[in-house]
SEBALO-7198 format. One record per residue (C-alpha): chain; residue number from 0; residue in one letter; x, y, z. Coordinates in steps of 0.2 Angstrom, whole numbers, plus 5000, padded with zeros to 4 digits. Last residue first. Layout:
# SEBALO-7198
  kette   nr  rest    xx    yy    zz
      A  NUM     a     X     Y     Z
...
This chain:
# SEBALO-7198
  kette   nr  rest    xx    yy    zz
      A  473     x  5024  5123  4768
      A  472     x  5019  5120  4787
      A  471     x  5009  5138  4787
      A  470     x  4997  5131  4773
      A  469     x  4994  5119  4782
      A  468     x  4989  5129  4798
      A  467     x  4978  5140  4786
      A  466     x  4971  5125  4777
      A  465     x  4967  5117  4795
      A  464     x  4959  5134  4800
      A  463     x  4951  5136  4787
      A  462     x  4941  5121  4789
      A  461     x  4938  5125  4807
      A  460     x  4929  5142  4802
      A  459     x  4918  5133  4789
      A  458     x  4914  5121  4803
      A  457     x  4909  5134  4814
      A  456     x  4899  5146  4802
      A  455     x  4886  5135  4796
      A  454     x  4879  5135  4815
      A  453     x  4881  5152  4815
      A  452     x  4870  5156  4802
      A  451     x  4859  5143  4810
      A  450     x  4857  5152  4824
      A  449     x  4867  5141  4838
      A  448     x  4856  5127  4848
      A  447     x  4863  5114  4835
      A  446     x  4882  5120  4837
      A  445     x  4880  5117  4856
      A  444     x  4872  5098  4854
      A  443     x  4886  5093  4844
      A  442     x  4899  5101  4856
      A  441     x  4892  5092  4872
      A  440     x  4891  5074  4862
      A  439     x  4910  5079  4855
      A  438     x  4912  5079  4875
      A  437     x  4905  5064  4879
      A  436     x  4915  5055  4867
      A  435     x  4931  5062  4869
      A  434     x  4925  5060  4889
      A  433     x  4921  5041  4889
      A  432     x  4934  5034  4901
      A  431     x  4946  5030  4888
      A  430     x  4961  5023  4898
      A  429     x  4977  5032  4903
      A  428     x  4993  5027  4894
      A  427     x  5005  5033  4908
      A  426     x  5020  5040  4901
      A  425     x  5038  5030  4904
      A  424     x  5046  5025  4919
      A  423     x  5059  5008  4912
      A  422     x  5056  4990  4914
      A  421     x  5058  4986  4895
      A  420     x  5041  4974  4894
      A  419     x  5031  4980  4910
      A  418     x  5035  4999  4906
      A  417     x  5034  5007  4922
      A  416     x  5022  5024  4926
      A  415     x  5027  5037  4941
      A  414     x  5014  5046  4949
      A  413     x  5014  5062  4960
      A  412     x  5002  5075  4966
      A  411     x  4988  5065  4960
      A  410     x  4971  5073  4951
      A  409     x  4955  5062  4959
      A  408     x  4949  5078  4970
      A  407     x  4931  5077  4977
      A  406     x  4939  5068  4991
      A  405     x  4950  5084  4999
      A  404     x  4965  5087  4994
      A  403     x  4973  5088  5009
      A  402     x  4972  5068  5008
      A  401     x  4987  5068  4999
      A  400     x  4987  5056  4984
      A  399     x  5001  5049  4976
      A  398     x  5000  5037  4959
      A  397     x  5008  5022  4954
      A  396     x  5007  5017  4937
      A  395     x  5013  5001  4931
      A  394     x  5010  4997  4911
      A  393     x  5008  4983  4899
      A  392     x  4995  4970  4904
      A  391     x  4986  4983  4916
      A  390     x  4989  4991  4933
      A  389     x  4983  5007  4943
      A  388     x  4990  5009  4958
      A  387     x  4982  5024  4970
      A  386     x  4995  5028  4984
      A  385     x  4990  5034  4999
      A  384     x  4991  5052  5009
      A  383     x  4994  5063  5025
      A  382     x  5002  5079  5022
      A  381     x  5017  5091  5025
      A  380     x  5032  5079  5022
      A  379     x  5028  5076  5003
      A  378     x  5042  5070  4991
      A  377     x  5048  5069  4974
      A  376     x  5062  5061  4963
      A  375     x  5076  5057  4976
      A  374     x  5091  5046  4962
      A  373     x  5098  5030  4965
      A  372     x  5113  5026  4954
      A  371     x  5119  5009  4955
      A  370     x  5129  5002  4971
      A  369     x  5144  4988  4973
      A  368     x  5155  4994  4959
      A  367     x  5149  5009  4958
      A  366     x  5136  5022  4951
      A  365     x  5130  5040  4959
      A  364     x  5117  5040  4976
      A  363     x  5108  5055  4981
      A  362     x  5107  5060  4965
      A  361     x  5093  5075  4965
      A  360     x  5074  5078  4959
      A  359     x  5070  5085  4971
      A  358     x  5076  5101  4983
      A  357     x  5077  5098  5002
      A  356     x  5072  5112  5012
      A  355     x  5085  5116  5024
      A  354     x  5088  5115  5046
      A  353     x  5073  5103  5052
      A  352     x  5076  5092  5037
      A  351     x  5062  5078  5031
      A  350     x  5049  5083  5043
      A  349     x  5040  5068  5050
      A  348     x  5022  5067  5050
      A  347     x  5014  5068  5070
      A  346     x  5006  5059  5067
      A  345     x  4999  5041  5062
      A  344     x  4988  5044  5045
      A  343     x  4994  5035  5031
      A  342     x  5010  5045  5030
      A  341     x  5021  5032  5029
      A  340     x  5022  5029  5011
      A  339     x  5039  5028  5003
      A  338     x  5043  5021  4985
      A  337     x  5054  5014  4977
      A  336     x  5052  5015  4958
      A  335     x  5065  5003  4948
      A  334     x  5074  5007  4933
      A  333     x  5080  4996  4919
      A  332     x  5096  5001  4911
      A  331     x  5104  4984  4912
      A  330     x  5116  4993  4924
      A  329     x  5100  4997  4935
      A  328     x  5094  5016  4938
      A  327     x  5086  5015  4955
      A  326     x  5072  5028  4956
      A  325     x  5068  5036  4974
      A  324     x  5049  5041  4977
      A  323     x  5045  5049  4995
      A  322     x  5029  5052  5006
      A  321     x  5029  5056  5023
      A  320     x  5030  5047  5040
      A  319     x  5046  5035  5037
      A  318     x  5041  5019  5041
      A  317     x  5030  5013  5025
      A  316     x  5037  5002  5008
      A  315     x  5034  5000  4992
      A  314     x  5045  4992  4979
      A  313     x  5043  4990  4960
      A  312     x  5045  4983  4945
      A  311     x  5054  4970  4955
      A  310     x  5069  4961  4948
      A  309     x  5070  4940  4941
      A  308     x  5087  4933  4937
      A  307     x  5087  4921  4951
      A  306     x  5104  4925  4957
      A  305     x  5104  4944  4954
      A  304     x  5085  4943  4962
      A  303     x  5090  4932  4976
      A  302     x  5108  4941  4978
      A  301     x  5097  4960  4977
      A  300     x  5084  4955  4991
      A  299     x  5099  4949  5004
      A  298     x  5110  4965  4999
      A  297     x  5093  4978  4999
      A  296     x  5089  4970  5019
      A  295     x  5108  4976  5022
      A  294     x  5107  4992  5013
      A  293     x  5090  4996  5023
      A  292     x  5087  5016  5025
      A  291     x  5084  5030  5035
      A  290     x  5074  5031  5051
      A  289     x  5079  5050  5051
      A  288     x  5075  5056  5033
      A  287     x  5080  5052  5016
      A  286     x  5074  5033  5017
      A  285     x  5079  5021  5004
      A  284     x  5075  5000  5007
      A  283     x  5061  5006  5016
      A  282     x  5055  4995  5032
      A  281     x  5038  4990  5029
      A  280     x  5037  4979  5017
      A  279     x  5029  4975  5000
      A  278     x  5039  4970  4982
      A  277     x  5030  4972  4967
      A  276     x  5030  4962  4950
      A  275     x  5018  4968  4938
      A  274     x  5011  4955  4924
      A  273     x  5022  4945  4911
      A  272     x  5024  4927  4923
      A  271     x  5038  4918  4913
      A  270     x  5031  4904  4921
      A  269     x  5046  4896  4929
      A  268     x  5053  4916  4931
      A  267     x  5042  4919  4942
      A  266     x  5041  4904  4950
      A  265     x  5060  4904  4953
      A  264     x  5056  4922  4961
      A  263     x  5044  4917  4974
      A  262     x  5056  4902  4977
      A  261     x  5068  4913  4981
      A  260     x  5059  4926  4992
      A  259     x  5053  4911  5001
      A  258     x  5070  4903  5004
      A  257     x  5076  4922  5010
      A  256     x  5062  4922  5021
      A  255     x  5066  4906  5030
      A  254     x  5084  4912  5034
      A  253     x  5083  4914  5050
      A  252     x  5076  4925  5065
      A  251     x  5091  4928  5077
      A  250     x  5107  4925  5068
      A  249     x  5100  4935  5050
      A  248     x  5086  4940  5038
      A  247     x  5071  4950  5034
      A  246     x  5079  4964  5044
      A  245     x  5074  4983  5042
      A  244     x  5086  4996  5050
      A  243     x  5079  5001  5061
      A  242     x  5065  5004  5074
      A  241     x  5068  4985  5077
      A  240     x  5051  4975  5074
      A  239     x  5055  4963  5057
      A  238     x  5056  4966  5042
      A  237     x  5043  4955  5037
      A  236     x  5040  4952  5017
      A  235     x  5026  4955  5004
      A  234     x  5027  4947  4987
      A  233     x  5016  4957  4977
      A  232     x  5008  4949  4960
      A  231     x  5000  4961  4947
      A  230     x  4989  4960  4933
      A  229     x  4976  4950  4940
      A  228     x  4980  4947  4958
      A  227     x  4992  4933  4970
      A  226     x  4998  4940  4984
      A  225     x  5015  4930  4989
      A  224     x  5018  4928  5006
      A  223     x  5026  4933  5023
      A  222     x  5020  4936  5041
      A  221     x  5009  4921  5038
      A  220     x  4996  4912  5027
      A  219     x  4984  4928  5023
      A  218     x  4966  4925  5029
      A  217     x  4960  4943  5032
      A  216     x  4948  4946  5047
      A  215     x  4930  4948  5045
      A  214     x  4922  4965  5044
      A  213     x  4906  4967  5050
      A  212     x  4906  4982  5064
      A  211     x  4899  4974  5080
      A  210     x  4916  4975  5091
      A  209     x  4927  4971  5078
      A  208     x  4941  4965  5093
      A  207     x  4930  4950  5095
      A  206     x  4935  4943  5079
      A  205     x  4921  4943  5065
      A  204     x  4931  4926  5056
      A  203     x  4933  4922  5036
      A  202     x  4942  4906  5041
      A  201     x  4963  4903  5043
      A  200     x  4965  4918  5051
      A  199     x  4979  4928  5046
      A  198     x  4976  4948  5046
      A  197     x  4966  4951  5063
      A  196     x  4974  4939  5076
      A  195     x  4991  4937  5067
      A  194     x  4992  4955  5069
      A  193     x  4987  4955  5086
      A  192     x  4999  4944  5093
      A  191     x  5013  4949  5082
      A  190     x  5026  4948  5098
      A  189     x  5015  4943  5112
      A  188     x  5004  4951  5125
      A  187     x  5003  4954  5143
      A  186     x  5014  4970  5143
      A  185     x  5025  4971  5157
      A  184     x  5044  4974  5146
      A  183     x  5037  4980  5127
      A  182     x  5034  4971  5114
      A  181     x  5036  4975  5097
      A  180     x  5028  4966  5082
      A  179     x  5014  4976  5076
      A  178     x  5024  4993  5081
      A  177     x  5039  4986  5068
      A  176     x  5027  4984  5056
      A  175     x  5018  4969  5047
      A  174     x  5013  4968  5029
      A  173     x  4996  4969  5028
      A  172     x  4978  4966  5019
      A  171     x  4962  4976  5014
      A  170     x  4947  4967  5007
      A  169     x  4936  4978  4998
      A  168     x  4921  4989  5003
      A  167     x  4929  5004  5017
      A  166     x  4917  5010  5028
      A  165     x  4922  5002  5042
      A  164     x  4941  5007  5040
      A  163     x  4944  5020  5053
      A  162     x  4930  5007  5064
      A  161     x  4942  4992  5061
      A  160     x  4961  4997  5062
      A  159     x  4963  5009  5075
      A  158     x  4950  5012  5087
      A  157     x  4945  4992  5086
      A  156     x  4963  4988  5086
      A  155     x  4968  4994  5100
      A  154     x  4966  4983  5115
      A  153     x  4974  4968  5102
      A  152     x  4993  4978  5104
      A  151     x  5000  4982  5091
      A  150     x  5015  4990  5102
      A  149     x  5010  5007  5100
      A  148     x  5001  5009  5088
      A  147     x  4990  4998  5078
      A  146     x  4993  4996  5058
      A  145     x  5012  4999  5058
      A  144     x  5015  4989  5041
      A  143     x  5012  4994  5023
      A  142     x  4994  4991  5022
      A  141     x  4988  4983  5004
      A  140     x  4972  4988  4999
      A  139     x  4958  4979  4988
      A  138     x  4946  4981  4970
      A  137     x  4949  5000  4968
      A  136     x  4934  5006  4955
      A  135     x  4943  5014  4940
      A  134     x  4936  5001  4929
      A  133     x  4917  5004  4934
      A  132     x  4917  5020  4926
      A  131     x  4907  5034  4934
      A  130     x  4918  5031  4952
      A  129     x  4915  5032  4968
      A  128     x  4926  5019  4976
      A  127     x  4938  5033  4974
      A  126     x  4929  5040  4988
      A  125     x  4932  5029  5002
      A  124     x  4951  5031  5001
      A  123     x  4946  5050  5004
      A  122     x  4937  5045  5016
      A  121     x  4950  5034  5024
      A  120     x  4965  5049  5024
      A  119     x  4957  5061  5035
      A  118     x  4946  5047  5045
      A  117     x  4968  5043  5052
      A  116     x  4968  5061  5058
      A  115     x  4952  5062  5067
      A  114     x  4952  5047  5075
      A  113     x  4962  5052  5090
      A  112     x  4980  5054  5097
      A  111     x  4986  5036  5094
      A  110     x  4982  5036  5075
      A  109     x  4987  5022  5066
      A  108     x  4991  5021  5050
      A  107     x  5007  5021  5045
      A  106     x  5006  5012  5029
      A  105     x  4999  5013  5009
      A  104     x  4992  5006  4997
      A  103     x  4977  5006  4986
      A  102     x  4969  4997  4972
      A  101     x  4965  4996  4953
      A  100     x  4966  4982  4941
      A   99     x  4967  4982  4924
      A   98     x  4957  4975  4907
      A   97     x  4942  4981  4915
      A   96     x  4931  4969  4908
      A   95     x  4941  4952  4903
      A   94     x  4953  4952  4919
      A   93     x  4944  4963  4932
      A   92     x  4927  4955  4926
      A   91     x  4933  4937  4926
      A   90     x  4940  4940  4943
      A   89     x  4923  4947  4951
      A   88     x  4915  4932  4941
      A   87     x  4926  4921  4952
      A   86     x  4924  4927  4967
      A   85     x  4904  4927  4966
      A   84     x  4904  4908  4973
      A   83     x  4911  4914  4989
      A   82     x  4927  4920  4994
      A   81     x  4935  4938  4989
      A   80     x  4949  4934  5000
      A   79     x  4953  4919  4990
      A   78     x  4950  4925  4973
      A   77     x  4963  4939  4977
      A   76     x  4976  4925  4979
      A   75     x  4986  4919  4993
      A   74     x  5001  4912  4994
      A   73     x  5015  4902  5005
      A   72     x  5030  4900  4994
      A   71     x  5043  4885  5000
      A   70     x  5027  4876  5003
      A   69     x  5036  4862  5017
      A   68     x  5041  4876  5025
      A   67     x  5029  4882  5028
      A   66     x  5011  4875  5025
      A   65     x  5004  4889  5036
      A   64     x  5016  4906  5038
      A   63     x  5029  4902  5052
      A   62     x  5029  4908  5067
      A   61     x  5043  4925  5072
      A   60     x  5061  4923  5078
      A   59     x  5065  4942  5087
      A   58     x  5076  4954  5079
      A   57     x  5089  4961  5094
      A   56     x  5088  4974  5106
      A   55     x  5103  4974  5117
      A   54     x  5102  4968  5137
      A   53     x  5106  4983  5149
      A   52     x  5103  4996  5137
      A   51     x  5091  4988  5128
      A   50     x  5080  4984  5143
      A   49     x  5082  5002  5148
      A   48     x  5075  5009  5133
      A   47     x  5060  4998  5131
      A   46     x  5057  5002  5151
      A   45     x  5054  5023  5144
      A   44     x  5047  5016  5127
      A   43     x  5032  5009  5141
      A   42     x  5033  5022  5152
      A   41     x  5031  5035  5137
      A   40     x  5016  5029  5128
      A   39     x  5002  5040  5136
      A   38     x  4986  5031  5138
      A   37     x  4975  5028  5123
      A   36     x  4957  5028  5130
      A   35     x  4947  5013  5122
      A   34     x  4931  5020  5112
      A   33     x  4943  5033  5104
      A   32     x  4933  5052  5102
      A   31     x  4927  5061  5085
      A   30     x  4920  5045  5077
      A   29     x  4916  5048  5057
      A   28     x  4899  5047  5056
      A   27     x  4892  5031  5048
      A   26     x  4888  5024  5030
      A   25     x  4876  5011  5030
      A   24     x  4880  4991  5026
      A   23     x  4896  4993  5034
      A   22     x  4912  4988  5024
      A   21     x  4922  4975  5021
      A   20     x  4912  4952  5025
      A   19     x  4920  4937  5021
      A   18     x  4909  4923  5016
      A   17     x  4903  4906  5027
      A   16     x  4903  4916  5042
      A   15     x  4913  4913  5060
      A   14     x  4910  4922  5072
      A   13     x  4922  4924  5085
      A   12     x  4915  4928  5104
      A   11     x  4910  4944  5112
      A   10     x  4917  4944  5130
      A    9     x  4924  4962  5134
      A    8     x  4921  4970  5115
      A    7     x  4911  4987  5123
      A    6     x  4923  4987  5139
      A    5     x  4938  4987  5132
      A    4     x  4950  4979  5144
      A    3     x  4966  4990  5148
      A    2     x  4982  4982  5143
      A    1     x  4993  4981  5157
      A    0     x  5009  4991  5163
């Protein structure tokens, strides 16, 4: 089976621009129809099958990231993707301004069935970059892996990566999925073509597959890197293109991902980096549904850190198509969010349990000698959503946000906050965003519009209630 040809990007060539380029200069209508039919998937899975019956599936080999191996640690930095000579004023204002950084994540987001799904989610991701304080204004997005369904082929990435995302005004990067990297028997394309297409360029290029939309494609090294951004660094990885479990390292592809994970880490610890430490794939590491878990991928990530001496604050992940948060409870007696978001638009969602409805918060793993406790927090299999991080110099706090409600609604459903310094989930500090001041403002100017009778009133009847409430403490 071949790709079919879009007719609206046949021919258009890269262009090349000295800056990069997000969103449209003008908002446009969502898209109610695909510009490139989406034929049905099932001959393609249907060959898939029989090829692993006959032959086995196994994880393929993937290119290197630029400079590897001789960088041990491929990076890239949010200064980078910003480009230009206004990159580093943008840093300067995230990091002396704000004082944090906000941005978004999440993965699944493909849509196979139509746009209208996969807009569902983006406009409300759009929305929070409306925002009365500046410091609340996302400054990039992180996919987590299956960005174009159903084998990432380059055919579909107008439909499903740039116009969902057209109006969206920051750079958005990837991990890799499994549907980015599969092939399937009679498909003209290779394994991460189109991924390493759209998301590692070495130049801020307009690719073809854009069409005439603006956005330039991301420049990330490779499959694998380190993310360098104020506050918080995210070391994403490649699990590879198996349905599961997730594989960053074995026979078939290598062990350059476990050197990379390693010298990640050793920098980390070189330079006793104090900011946010995330890990980014696609496969979860804890799944409570069908596609379940990685304990082999969580042995090879946990020797690195044990040997290092150097643990996430966090892990996020895609796959599964819902929302899930799992906490591990370390011996030390830190604890580490892992986090599922899959349900960033590709449908249909995926229903925990068919037969019950699963109650949380519940131990779904208890202490041993080769596990830690792992307890199943909270969860959403009903909606699409993202995540919403926010991250200063002391705090991590990830929030959930299912698109059902709507993009007038900034009020998570779920967040979980991590203590920097101790490593444990505490209360979210939330910043000052003018309201105690605005609202005294409001209060000042009711009291003067009341009679002044009343006016006096109010403060006397404040004062005694103080010496009333004072009075009832002795």
């Amino acid at each position: 089976m071949a790709n079919p040809t879009p007719p609206s990007t046949s021919g258009l060539p890269n262009r090349t621009l000295d800056t990069p380029e997000f969103a449209q200069p003008q908002p446009t209508p969502d898209p109610t129809t695909f510009v490139v039919k989406h034929p049905s998937d099932d001959p393609l899975y249907t060959s898939l099958d029989a090829y692993n019956k006959e032959h086995g599936l196994h994880a393929t080999p993937f290119p290197n990231p630029r400079g590897f191996p001789q960088n041990p640690e491929p990076r890239l930095t949010l200064q980078d993707v910003l480009g230009g000579a206004t990159a580093a004023t943008n840093i300067g204002n995230i990091t002396n301004t704000n004082k944090q950084i906000v941005f978004h994540a999440l993965g699944d987001c493909g849509s196979v069935g139509g746009p209208v799904d996969q807009n569902y989610v983006t406009d409300k991701l759009v929305a929070d970059f409306n925002e009365v304080d500046p410091r609340q204004v996302p400054q990039f997005h992180m996919l987590l892996g299956d960005i174009v369904y159903s084998f990432g082929q380059v055919v579909y990435y107008y439909d499903q990566f740039y116009e969902p995302y057209r109006d969206y005004p920051a750079p958005i990067l990837a991990a890799a999925g499994n549907h980015d990297a599969s092939v399937a028997p009679g498909l003209n394309e290779t394994s991460l073509e189109g991924y390493l297409r759209n998301f590692c360029q070495s130049d801020f290029v307009v690719m073809p597959e854009a069409n005439k939309l603006s956005r330039t494609a991301q420049i990330q090294p490779g499959v694998f890197f380190t993310f360098d951004a104020p506050f918080v660094r995210i070391i994403v990885l490649f699990s590879n293109w198996l349905e599961n479990p997730g594989i960053i390292s074995d026979a078939d592809t290598g062990t350059a991902q476990l050197t990379f994970l390693k010298a990640a880490l050793t920098r980390v610890k070189t330079e006793n980096y104090k900011g946010a430490l995330l890990l980014a794939h696609h496969h979860p590491i804890y799944a409570y549904s069908r596609n379940g878990g990685s304990p082999a991928m969580l042995a090879q990530i946990d020797a690195i850190c044990k040997e290092v001496g150097v643990w996430p604050h966090a892990d996020l992940a895609g796959h599964s198509h819902n929302y899930q948060r799992f906490t591990r409870y370390r011996p030390d007696g830190t604890e580490i969010p892992y986090i599922v978001c899959g349900n960033g638009g590709h449908a249909p969602l995926q229903v925990l349990s068919k037969t019950q409805t699963i109650r949380a918060p519940q131990i779904v793993q208890q202490p041993s000698a080769s596990t830690d406790k792992v307890s199943f927090d909270r969860y959403d299999d009903k909606n699409f959503g993202y995540l919403r991080i926010t991250v200063n110099s002391t705090q991590l706090h990830i929030e959930y946000h299912p698109a059902s409600d709507g993009t007038t609604t900034k009020t998570p459903d779920d967040a979980v906050t991590v203590d920097l310094a101790s490593r444990k989930i505490v209360n979210f500090n939330p910043p000052d965003t003018g309201m105690p001041k605005a609202a005294a403002a409001t209060h000042a100017a009711m009291v003067a519009q009341l009679p002044k009778s009343r006016a006096r009133e109010a403060p006397a009847q404040e004062t005694r209630g103080k010496k009333k409430k004072t009075a009832s403490k002795r």
